[in-house]
C-alpha positions as CSV (number, residue, x, y, z in Angstrom):
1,X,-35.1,0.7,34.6
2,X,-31.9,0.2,32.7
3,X,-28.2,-0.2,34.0
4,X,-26.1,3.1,34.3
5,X,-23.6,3.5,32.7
6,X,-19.5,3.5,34.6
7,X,-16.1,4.7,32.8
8,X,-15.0,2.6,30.7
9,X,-18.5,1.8,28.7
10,X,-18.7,1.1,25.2
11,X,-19.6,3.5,23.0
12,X,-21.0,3.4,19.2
13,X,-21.6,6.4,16.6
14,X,-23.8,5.8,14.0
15,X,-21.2,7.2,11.5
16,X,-17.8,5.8,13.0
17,X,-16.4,2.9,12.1
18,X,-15.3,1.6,15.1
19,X,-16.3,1.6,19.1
20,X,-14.7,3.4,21.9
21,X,-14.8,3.8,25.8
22,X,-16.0,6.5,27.9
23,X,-13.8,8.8,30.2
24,X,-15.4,9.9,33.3
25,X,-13.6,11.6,35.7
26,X,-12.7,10.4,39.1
27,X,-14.7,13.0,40.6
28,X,-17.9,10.8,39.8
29,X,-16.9,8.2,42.2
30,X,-19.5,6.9,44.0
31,X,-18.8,4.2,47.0
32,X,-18.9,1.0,46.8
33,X,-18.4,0.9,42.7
34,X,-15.2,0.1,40.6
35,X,-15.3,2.7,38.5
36,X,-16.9,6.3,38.6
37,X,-20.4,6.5,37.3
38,X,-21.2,9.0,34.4
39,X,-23.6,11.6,34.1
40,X,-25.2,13.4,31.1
41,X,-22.8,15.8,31.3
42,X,-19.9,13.7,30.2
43,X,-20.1,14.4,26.6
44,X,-17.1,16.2,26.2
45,X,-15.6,15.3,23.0
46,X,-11.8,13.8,22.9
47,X,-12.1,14.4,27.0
48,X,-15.0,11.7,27.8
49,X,-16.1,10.6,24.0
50,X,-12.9,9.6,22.0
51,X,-13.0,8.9,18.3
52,X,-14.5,6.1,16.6
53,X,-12.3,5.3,13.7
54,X,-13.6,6.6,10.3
55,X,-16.6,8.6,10.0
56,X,-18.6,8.1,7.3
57,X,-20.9,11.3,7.9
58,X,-21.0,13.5,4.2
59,X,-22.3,16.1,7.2
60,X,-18.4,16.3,8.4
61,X,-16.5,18.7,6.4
62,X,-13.5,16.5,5.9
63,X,-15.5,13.4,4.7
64,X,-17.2,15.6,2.1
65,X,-14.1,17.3,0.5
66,X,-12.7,13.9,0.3
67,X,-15.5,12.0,-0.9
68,X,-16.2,15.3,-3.8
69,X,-11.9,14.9,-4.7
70,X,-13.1,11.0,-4.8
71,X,-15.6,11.5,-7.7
72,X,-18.4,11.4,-5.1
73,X,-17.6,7.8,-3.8
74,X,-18.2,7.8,-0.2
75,X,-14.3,8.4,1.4
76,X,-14.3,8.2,4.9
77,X,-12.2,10.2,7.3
78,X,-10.9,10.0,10.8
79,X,-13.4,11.1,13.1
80,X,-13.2,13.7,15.2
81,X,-16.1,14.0,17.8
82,X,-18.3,16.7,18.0
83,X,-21.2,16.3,20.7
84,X,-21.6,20.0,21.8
85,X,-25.1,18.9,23.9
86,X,-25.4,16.5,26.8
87,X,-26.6,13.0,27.0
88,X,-30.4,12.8,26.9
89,X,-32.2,11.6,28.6
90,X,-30.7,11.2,32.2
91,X,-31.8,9.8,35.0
92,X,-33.1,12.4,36.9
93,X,-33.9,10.3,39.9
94,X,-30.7,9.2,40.1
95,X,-27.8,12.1,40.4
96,X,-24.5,12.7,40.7
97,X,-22.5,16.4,42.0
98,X,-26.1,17.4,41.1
99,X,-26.3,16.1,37.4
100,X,-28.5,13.5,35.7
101,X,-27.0,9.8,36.0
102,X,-26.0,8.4,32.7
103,X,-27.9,5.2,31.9
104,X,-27.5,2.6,28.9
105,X,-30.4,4.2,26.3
106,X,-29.5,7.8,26.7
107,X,-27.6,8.8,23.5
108,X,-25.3,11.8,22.1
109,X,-25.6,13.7,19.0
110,X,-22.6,14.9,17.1
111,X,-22.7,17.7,14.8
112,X,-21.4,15.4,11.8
113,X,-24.8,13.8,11.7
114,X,-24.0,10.9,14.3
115,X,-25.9,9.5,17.1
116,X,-23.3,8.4,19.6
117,X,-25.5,5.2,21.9
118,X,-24.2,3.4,24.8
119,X,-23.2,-0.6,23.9
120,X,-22.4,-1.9,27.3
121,X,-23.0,0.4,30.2
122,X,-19.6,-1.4,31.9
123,X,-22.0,-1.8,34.7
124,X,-23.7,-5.1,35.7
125,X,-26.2,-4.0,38.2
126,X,-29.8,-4.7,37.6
127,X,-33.0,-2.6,38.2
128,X,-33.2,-3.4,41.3
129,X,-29.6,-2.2,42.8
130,X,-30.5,1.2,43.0
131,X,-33.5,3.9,44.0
């Protein structure tokens, strides 16, 4: 089973050019852990996903304007989330206030074309620490 994932995990888009760290909210805390534990519902963009530098996504309307007044040479812009939909999959044996746990090979999809995947779940448990 893999790790879930805790505030403060690293994040990846497929289109950014840079990694960033989840926000959950302290109303995940769960006893016993350092950090609240996420859920597939923390996909909020700028609220629990930040940005991840450039994107390089021809899907996001900025990147395309720039890259057409660039003579059609890619021209990345500063990315601004956008994952409307929840993490999937969740860990539905595992919840939290009644939602899906959030583990390490659940991934997001932003609008811009992205796939937003969990690098380091900021949690070290193995399998075997939980049901």
């Amino acid at each position: 089973m893999p790790r879930l994932v805790m505030d403060g995990a690293t994040l990846q888009c497929s289109m950014g050019s840079s990694s960033a760290k989840l926000k959950v909210t302290p109303a995940h805390q769960v006893d016993n852990a350092k950090s609240p534990m996420a859920t597939v519902d923390d996909h909020q963009p700028e609220v629990n996903i930040p940005a991840f530098g450039r994107c390089r996504s021809l899907m996001n309307p900025q990147v395309a304007q720039a890259t057409a007044a660039a003579n059609g040479a890619l021209n990345p812009q500063p990315c601004q989330p956008m994952t409307m939909a929840p993490w999937n999959p969740g860990l539905v044996r595992v919840t939290l206030n009644g939602n899906a746990a959030l583990h390490e090979t659940s991934t997001c999809d932003c609008l811009w074309g992205g796939t937003v995947s969990v690098t380091h779940p900021a949690n070290e448990m193995i399998k075997d620490d939980y049901p």
